[in-house]
PDB file of the backbone (N, CA, C, O) and the ligand in Angstrom, with CONECT records:
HET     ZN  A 101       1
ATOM      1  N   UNK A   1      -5.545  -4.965   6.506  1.00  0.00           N
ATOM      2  CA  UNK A   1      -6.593  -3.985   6.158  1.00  0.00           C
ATOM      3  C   UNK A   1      -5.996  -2.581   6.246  1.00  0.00           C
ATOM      4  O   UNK A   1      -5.809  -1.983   7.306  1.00  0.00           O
ATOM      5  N   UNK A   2      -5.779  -2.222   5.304  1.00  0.00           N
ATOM      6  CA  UNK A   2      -5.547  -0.904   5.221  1.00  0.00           C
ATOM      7  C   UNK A   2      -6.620   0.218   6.145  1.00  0.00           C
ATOM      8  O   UNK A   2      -7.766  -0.167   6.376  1.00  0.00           O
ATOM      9  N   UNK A   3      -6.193   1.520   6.611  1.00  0.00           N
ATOM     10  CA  UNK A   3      -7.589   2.335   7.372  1.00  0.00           C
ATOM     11  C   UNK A   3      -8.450   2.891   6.017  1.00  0.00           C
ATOM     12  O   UNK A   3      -9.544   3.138   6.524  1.00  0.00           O
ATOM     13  N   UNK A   4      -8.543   3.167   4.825  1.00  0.00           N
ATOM     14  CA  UNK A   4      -9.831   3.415   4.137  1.00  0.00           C
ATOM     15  C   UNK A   4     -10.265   2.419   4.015  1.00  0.00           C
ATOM     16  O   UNK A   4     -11.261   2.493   3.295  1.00  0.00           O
ATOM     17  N   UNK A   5      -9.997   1.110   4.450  1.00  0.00           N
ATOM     18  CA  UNK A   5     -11.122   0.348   4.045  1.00  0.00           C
ATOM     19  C   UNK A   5     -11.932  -0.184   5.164  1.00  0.00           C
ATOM     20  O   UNK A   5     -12.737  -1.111   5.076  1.00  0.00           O
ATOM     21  N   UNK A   6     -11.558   0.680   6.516  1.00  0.00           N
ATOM     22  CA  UNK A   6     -12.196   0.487   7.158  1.00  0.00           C
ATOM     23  C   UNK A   6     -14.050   0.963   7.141  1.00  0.00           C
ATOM     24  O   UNK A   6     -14.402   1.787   6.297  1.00  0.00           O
ATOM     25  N   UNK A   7     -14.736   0.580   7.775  1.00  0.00           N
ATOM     26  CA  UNK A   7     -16.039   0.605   7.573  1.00  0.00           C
ATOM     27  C   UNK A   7     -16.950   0.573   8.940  1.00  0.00           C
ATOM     28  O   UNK A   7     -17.044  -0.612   9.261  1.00  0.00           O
ATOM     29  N   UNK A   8     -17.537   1.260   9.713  1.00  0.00           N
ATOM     30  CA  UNK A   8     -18.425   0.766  10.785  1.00  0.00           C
ATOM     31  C   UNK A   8     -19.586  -0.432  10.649  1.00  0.00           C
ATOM     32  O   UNK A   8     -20.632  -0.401  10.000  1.00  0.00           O
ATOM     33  N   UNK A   9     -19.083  -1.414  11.422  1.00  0.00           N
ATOM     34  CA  UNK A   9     -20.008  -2.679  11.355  1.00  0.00           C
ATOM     35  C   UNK A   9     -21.411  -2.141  11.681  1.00  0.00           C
ATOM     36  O   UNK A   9     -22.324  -2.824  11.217  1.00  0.00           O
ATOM     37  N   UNK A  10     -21.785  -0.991  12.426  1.00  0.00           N
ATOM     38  CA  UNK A  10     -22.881  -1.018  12.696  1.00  0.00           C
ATOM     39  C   UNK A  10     -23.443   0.010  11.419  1.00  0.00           C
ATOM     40  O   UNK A  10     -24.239  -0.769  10.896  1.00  0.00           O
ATOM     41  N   UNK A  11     -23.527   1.351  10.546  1.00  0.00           N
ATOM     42  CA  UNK A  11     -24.075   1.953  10.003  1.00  0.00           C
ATOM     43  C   UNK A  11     -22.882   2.163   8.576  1.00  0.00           C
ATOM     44  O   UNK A  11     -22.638   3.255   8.062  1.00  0.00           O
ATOM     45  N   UNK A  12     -22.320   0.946   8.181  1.00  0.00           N
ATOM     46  CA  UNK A  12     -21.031   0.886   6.889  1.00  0.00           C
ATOM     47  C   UNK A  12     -20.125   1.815   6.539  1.00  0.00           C
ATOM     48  O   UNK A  12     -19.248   1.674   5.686  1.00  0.00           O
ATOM     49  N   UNK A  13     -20.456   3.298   7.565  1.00  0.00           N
ATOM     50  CA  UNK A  13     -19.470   4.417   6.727  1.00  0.00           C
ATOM     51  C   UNK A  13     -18.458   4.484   6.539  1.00  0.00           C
ATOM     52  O   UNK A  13     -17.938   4.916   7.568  1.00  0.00           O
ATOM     53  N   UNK A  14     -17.699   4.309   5.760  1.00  0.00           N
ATOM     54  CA  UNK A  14     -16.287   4.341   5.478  1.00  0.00           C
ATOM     55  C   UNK A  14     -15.532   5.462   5.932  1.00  0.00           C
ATOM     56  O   UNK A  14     -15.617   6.614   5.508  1.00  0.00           O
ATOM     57  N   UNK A  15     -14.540   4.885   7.126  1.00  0.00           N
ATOM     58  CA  UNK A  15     -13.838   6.063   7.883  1.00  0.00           C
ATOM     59  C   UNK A  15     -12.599   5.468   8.309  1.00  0.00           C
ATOM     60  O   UNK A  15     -12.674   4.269   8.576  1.00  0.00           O
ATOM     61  N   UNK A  16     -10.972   6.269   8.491  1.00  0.00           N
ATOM     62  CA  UNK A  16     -10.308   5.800   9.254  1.00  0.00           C
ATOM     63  C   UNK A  16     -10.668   5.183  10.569  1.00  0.00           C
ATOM     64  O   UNK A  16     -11.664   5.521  11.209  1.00  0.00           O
ATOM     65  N   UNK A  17      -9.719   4.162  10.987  1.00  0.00           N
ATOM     66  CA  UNK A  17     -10.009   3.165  12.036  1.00  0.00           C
ATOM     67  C   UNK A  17      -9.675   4.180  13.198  1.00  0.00           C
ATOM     68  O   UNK A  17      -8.537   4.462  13.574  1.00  0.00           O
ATOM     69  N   UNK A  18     -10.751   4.638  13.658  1.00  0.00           N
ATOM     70  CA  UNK A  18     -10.954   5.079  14.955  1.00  0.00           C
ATOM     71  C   UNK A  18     -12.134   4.725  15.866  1.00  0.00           C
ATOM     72  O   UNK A  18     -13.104   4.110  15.422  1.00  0.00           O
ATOM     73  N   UNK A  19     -12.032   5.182  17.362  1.00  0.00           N
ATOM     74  CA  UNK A  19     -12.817   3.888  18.407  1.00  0.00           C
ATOM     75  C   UNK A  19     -14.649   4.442  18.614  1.00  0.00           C
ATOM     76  O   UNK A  19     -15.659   3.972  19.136  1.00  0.00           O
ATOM     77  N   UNK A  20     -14.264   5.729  17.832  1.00  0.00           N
ATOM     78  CA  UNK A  20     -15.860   5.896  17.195  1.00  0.00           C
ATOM     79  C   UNK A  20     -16.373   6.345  16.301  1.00  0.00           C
ATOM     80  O   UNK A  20     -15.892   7.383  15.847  1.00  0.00           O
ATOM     81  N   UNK A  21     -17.490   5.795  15.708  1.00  0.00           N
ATOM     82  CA  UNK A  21     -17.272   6.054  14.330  1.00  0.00           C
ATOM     83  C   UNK A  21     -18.191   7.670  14.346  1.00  0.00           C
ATOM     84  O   UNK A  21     -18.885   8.172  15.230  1.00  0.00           O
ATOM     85  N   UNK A  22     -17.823   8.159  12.963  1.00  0.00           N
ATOM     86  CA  UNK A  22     -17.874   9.456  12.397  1.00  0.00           C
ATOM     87  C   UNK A  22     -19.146   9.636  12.397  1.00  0.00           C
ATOM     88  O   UNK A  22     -19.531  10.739  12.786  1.00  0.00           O
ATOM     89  N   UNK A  23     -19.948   8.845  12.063  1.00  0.00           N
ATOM     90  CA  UNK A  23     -21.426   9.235  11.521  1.00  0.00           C
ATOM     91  C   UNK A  23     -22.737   9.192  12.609  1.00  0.00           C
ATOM     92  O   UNK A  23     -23.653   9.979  12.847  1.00  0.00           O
ATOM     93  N   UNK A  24     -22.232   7.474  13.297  1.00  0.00           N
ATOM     94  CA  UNK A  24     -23.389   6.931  13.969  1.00  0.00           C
ATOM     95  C   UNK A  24     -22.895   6.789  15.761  1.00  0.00           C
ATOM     96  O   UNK A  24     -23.405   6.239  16.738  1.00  0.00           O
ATOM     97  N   UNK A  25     -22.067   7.329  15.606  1.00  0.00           N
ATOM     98  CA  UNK A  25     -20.997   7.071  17.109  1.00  0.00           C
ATOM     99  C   UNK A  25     -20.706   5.848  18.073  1.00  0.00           C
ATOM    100  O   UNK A  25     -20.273   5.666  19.211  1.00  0.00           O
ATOM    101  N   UNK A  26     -21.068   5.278  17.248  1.00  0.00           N
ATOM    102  CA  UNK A  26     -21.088   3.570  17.763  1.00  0.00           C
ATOM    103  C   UNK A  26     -19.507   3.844  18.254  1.00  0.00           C
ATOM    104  O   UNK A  26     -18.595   4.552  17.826  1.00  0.00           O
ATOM    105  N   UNK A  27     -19.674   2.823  19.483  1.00  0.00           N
ATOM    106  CA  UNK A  27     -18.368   2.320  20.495  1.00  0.00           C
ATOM    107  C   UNK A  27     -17.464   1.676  19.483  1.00  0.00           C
ATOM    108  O   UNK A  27     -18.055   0.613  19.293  1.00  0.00           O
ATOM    109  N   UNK A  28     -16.641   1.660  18.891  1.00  0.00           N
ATOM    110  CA  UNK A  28     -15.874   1.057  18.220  1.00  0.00           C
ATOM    111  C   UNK A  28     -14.528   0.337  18.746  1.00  0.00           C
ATOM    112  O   UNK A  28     -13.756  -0.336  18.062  1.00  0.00           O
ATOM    113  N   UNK A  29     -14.410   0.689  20.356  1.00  0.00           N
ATOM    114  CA  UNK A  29     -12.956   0.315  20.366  1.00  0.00           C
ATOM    115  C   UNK A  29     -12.763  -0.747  20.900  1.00  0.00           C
ATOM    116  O   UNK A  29     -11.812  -0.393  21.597  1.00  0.00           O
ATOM    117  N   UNK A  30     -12.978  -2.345  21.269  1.00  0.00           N
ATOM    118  CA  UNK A  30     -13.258  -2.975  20.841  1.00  0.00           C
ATOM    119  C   UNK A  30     -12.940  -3.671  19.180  1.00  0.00           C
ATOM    120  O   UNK A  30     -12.068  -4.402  18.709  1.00  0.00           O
ATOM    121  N   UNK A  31     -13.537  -3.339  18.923  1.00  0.00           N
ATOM    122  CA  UNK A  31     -13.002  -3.580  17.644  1.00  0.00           C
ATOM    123  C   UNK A  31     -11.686  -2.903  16.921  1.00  0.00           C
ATOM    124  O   UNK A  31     -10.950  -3.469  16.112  1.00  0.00           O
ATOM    125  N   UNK A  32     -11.615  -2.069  17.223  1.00  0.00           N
ATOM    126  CA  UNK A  32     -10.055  -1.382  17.096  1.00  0.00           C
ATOM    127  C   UNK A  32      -9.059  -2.285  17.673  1.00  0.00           C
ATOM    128  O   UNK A  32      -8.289  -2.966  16.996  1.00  0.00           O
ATOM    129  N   UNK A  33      -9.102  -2.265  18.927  1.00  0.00           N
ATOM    130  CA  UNK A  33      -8.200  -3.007  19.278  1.00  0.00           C
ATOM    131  C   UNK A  33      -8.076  -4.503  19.078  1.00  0.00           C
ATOM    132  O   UNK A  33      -7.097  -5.055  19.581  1.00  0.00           O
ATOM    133  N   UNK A  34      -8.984  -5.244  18.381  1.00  0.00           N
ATOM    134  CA  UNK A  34      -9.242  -6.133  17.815  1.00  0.00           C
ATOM    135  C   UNK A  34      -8.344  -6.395  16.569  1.00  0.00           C
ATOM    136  O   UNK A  34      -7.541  -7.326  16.500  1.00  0.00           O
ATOM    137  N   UNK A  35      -8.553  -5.532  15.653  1.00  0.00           N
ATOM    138  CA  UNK A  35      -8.083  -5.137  14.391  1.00  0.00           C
ATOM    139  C   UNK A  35      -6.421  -4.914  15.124  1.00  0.00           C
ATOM    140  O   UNK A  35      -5.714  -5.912  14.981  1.00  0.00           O
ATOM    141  N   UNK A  36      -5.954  -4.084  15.650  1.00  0.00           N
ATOM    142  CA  UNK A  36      -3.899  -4.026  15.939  1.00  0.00           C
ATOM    143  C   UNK A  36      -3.953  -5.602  17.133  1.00  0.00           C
ATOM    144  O   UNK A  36      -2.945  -6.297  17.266  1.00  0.00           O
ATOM    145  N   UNK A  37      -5.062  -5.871  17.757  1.00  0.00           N
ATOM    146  CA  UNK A  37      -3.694  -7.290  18.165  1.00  0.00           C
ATOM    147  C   UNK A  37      -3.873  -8.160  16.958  1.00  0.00           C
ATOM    148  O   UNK A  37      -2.824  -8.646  16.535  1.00  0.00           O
ATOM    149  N   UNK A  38      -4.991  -8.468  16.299  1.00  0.00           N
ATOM    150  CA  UNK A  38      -4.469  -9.292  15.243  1.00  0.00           C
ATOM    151  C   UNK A  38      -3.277  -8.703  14.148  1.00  0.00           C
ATOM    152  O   UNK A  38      -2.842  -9.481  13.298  1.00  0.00           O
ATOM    153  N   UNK A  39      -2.836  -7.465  14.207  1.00  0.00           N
ATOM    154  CA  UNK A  39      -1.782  -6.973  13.376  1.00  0.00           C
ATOM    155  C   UNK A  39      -0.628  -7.264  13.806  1.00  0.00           C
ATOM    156  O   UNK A  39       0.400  -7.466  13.159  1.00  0.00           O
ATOM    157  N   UNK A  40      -0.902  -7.299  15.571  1.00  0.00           N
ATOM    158  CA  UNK A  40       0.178  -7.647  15.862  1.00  0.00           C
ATOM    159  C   UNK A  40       0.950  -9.200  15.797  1.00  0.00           C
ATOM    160  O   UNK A  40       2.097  -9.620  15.643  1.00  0.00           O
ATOM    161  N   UNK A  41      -0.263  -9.703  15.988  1.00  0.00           N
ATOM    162  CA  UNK A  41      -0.102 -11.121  16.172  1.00  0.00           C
ATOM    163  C   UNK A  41       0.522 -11.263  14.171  1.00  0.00           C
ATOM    164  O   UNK A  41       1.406 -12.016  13.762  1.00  0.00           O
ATOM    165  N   UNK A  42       0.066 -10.722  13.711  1.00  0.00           N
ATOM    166  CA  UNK A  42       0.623 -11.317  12.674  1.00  0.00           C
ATOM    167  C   UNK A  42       2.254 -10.945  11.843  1.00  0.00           C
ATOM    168  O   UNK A  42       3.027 -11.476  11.045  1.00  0.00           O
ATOM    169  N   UNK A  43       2.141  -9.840  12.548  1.00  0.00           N
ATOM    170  CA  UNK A  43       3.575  -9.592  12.519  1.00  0.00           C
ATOM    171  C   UNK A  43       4.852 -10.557  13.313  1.00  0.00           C
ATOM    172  O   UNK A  43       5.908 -10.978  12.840  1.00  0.00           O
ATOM    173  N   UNK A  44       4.327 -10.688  14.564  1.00  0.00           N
ATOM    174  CA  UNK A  44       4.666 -11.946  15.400  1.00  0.00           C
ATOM    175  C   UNK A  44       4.950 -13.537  14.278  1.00  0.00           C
ATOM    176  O   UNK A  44       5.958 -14.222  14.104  1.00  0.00           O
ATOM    177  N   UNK A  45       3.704 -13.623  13.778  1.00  0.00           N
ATOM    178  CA  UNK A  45       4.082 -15.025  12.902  1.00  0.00           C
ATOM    179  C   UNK A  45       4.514 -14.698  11.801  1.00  0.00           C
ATOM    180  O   UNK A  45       4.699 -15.633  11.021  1.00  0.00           O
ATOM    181  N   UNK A  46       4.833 -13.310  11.316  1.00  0.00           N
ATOM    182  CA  UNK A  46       5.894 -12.981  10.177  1.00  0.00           C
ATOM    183  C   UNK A  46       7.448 -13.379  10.551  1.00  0.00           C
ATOM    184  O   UNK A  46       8.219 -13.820   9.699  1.00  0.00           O
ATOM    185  N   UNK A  47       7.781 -13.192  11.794  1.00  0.00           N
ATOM    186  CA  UNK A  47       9.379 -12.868  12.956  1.00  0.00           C
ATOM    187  C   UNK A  47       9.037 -14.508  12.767  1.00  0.00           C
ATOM    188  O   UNK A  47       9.478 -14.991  11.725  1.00  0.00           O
ATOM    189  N   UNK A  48       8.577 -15.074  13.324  1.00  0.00           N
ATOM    190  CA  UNK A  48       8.665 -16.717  13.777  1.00  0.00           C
ATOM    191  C   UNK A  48       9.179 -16.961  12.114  1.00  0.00           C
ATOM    192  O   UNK A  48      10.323 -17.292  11.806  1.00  0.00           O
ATOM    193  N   UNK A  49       8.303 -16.770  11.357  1.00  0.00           N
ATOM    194  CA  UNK A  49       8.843 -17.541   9.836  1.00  0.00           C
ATOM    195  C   UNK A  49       9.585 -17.122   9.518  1.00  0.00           C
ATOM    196  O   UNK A  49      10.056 -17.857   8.649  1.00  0.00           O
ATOM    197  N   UNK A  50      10.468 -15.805   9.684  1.00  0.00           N
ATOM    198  CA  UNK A  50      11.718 -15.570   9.004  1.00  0.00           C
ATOM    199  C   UNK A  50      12.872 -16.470  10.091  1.00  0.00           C
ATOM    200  O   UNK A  50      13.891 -16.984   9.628  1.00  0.00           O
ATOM    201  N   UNK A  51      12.597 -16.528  11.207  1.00  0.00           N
ATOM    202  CA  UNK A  51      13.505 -17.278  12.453  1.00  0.00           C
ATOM    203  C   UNK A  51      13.232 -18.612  11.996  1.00  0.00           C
ATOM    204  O   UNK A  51      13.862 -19.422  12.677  1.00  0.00           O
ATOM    205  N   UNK A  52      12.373 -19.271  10.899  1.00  0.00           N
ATOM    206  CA  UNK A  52      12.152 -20.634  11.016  1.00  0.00           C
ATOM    207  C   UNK A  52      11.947 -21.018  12.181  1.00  0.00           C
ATOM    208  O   UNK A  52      12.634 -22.032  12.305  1.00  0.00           O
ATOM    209  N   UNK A  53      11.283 -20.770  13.347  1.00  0.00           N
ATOM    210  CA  UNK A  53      10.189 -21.321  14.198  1.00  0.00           C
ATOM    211  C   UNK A  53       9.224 -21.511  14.511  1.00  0.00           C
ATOM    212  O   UNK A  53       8.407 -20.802  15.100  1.00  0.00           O
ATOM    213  N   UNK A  54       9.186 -22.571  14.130  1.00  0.00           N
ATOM    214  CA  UNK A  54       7.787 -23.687  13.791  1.00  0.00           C
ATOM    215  C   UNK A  54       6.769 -23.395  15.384  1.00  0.00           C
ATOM    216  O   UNK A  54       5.574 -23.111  15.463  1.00  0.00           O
ATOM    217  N   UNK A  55       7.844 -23.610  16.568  1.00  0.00           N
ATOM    218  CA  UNK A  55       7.050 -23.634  17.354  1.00  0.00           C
ATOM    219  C   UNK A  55       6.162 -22.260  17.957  1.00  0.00           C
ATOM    220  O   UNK A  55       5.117 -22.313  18.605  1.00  0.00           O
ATOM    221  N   UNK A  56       6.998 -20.893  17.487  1.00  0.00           N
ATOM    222  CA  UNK A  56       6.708 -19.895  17.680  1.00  0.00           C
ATOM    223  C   UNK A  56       5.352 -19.157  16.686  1.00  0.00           C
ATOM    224  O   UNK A  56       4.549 -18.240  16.852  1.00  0.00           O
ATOM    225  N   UNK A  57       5.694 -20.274  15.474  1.00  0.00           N
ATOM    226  CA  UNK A  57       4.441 -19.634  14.414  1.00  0.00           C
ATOM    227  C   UNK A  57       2.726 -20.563  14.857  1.00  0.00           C
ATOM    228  O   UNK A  57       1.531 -20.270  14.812  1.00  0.00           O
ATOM    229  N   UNK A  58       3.564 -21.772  15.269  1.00  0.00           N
ATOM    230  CA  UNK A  58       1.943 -22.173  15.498  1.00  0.00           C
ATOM    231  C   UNK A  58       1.367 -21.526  16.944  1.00  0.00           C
ATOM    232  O   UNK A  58       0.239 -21.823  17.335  1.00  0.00           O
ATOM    233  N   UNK A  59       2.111 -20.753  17.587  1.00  0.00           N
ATOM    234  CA  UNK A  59       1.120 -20.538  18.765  1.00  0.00           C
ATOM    235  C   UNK A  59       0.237 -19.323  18.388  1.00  0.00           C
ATOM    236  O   UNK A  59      -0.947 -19.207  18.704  1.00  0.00           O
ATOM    237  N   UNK A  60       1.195 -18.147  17.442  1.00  0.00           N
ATOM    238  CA  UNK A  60       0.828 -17.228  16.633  1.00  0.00           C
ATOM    239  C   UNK A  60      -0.317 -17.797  15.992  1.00  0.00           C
ATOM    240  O   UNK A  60      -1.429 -17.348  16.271  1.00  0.00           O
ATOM    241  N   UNK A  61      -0.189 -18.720  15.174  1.00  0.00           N
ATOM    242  CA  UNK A  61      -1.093 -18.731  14.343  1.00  0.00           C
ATOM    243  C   UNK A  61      -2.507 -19.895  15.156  1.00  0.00           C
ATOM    244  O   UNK A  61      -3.568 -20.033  14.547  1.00  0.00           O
ATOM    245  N   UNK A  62      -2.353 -20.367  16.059  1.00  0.00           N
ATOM    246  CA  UNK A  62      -3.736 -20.307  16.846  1.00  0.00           C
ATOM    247  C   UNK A  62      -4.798 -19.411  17.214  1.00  0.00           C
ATOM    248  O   UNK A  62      -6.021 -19.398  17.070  1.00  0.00           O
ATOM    249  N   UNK A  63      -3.856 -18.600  17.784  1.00  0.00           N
ATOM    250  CA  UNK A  63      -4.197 -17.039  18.166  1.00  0.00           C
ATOM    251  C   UNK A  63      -5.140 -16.511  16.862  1.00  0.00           C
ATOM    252  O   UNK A  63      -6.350 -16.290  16.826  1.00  0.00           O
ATOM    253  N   UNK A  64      -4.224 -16.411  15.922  1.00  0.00           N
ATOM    254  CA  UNK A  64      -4.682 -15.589  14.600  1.00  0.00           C
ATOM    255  C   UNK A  64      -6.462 -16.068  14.108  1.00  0.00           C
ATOM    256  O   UNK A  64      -7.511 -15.560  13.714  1.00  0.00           O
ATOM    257  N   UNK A  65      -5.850 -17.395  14.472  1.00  0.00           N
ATOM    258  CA  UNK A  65      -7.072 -18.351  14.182  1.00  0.00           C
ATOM    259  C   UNK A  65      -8.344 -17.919  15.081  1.00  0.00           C
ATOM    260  O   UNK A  65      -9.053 -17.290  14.297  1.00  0.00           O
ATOM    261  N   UNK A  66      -8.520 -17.927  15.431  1.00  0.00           N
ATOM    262  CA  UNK A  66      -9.135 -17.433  16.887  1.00  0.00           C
ATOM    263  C   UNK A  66      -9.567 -15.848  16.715  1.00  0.00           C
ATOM    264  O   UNK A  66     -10.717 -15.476  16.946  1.00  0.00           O
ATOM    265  N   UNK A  67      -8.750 -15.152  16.378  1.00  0.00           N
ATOM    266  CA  UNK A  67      -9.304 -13.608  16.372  1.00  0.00           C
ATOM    267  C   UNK A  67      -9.525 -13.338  15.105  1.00  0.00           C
ATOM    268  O   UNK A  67     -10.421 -12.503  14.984  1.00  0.00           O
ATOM    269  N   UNK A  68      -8.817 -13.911  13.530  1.00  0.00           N
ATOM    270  CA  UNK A  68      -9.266 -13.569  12.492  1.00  0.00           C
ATOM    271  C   UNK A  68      -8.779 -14.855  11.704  1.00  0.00           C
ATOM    272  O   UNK A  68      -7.567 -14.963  11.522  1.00  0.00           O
ATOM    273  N   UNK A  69      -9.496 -15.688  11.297  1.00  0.00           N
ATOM    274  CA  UNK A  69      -9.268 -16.592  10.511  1.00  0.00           C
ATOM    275  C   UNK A  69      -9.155 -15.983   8.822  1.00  0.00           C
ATOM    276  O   UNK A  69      -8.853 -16.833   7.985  1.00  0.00           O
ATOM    277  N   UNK A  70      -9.198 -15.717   8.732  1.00  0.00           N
ATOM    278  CA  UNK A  70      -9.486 -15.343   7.275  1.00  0.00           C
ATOM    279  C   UNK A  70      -7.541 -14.036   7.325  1.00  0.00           C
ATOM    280  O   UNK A  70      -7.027 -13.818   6.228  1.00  0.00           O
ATOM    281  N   UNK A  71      -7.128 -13.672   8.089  1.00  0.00           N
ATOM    282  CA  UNK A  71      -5.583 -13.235   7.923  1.00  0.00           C
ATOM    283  C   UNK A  71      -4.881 -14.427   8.025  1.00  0.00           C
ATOM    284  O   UNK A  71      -3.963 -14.699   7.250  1.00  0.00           O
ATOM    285  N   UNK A  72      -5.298 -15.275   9.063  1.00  0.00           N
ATOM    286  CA  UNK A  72      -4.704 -16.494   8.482  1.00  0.00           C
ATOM    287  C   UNK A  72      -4.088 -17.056   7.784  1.00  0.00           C
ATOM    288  O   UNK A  72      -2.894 -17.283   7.592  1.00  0.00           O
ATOM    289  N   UNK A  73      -5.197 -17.342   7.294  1.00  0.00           N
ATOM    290  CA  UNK A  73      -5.066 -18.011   5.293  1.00  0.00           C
ATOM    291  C   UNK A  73      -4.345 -17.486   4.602  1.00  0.00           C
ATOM    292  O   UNK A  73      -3.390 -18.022   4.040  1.00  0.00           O
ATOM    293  N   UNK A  74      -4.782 -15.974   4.495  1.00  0.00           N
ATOM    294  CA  UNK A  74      -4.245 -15.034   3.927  1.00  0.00           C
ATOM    295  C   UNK A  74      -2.311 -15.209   4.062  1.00  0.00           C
ATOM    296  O   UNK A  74      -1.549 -15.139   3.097  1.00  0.00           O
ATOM    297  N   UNK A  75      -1.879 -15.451   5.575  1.00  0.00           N
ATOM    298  CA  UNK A  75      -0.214 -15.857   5.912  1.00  0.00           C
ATOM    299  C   UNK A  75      -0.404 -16.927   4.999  1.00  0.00           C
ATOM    300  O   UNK A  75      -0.134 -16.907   3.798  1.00  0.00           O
ATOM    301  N   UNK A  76      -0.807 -17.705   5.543  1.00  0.00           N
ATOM    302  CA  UNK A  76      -0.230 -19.271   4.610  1.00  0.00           C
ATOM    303  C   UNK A  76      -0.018 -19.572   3.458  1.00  0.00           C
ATOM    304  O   UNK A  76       0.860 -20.329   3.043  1.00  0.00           O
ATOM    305  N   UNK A  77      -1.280 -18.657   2.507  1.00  0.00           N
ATOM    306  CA  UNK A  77      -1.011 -18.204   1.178  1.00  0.00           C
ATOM    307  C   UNK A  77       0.392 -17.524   0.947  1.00  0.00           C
ATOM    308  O   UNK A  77       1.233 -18.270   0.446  1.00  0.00           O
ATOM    309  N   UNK A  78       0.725 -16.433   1.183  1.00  0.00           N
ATOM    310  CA  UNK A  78       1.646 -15.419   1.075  1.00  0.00           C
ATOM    311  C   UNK A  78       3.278 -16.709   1.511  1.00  0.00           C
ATOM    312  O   UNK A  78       4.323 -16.748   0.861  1.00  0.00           O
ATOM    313  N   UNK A  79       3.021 -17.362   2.455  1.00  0.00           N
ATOM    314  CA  UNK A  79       4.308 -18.579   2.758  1.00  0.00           C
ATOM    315  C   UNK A  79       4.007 -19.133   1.908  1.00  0.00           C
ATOM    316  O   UNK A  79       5.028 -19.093   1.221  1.00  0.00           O
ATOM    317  N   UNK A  80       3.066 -19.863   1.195  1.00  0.00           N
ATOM    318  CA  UNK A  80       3.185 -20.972  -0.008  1.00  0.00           C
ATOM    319  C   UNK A  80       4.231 -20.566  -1.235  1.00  0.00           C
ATOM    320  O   UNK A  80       5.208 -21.072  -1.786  1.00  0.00           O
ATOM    321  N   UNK A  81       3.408 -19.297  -1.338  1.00  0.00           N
ATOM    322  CA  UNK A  81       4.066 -18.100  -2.586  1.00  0.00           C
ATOM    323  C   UNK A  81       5.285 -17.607  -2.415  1.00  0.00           C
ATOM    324  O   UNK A  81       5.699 -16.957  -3.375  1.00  0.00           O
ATOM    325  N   UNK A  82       6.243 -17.741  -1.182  1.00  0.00           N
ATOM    326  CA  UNK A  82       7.396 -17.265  -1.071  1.00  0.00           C
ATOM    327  C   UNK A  82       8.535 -18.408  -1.269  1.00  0.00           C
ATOM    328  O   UNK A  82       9.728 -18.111  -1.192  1.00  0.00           O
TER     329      UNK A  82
HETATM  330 ZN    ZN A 101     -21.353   4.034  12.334  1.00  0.00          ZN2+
END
């Protein structure tokens, strides 16, 4: 996710990813930090698949599973295609 396409779950305004939002001041961070460990984590199961470790990508990708299923897919797609 790029930051313009970020959006406040609670009142939709479209704003860089920061831990409160611009309009409605909702707590956001939480969800921020939500949003970079799954970045991280997926960078993590980017390193495992270029290392070819199987065992290092599935723990990654439990994780991933778990905090964002839908980036997921998104890896597995992008590995099918490579
Ligand atoms: Zn808001």
């Amino acid at each position: 996710m790029s930051n313009s396409d970020f959006r406040c779950p609670a009142c939709r305004a479209k704003q860089p990813l920061q831990p409160v939002c611009r309009r409605c001041e909702a707590d956001l961070q939480l969800l921020v930090r939500a949003i970079e460990h799954s970045a991280a984590l997926a960078a993590r199961y980017e390193q495992a698949r270029f290392r070819s470790d199987p065992h290092a990508m599935d723990s990654a990708a439990r994780l991933i599973a778990l905090l964002d299923p839908k980036q997921l897919a998104a890896l597995r797609c992008d590995a099918d295609q490579a």
